[in-house]
N, C-alpha and C positions, 0 to 999 in steps of 0.2 A: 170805552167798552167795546169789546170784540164782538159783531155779528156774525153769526155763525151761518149760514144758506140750509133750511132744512129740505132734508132729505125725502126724498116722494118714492119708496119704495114698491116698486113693480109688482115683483116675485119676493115673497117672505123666504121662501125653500132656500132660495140660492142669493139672497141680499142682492137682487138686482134693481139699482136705482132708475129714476125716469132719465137722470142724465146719461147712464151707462145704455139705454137703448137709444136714446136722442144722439150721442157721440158713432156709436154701433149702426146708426142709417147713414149720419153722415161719411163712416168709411163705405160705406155700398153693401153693407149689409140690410137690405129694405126690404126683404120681404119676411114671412112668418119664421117660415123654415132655419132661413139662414141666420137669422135674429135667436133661434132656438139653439142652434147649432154655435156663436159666436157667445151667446151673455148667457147661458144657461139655464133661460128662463123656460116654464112648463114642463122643466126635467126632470122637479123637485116629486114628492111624495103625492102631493097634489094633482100631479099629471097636468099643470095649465089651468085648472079649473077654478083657481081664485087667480093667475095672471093673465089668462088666453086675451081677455075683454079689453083690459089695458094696453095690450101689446097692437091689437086690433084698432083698438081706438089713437094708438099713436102716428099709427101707418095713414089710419084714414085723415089722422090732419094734418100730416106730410106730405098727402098725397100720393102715399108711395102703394097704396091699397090694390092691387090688383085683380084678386080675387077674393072668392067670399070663400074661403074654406079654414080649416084649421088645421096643425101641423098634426103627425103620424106619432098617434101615442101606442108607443109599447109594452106589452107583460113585464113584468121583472122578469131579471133576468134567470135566475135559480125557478124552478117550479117550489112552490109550497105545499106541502099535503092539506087539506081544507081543515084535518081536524085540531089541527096546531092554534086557529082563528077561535074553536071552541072550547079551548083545552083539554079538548080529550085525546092527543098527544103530545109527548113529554119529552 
């Protein structure tokens, strides 16, 4: 019988696994930003807000924690009219 290693997914958004950030420090990506910038995580629809805590929580047991902040989340990028959200534009 085949064992498989299951998968401990980070970021649902962008399918980023715990090993894909664990490999991602070991190349010298260890801090929040460049961890965002290199596996895609927090970029998703989500904006971070079901991965931020995981990604945080891996640095701090790597040690690689430096500060206490979170990465630079942005608008979309198109503006959307507000009334698109109530459908009352078509």
């Amino acid at each position: 019988m085949i064992r498989m290693k299951a998968k401990k997914f980070i970021c649902l958004c962008h399918d980023v696994t715990e090993d894909d950030v664990l490999k991602a420090i070991e190349a010298g990506y260890d801090d929040l930003e460049t961890l965002k910038r290199f596996t895609g995580a927090t970029t998703g629809p989500c904006q971070g807000k079901s991965c931020m805590m995981h990604l945080i929580r891996i640095l701090g047991q790597k040690g690689k924690l430096r500060e206490a902040k979170t990465v630079v989340i942005r608008p979309p990028i198109d503006p959307v009219p507000i009334g698109i959200f109530s459908g009352e534009e078509g």
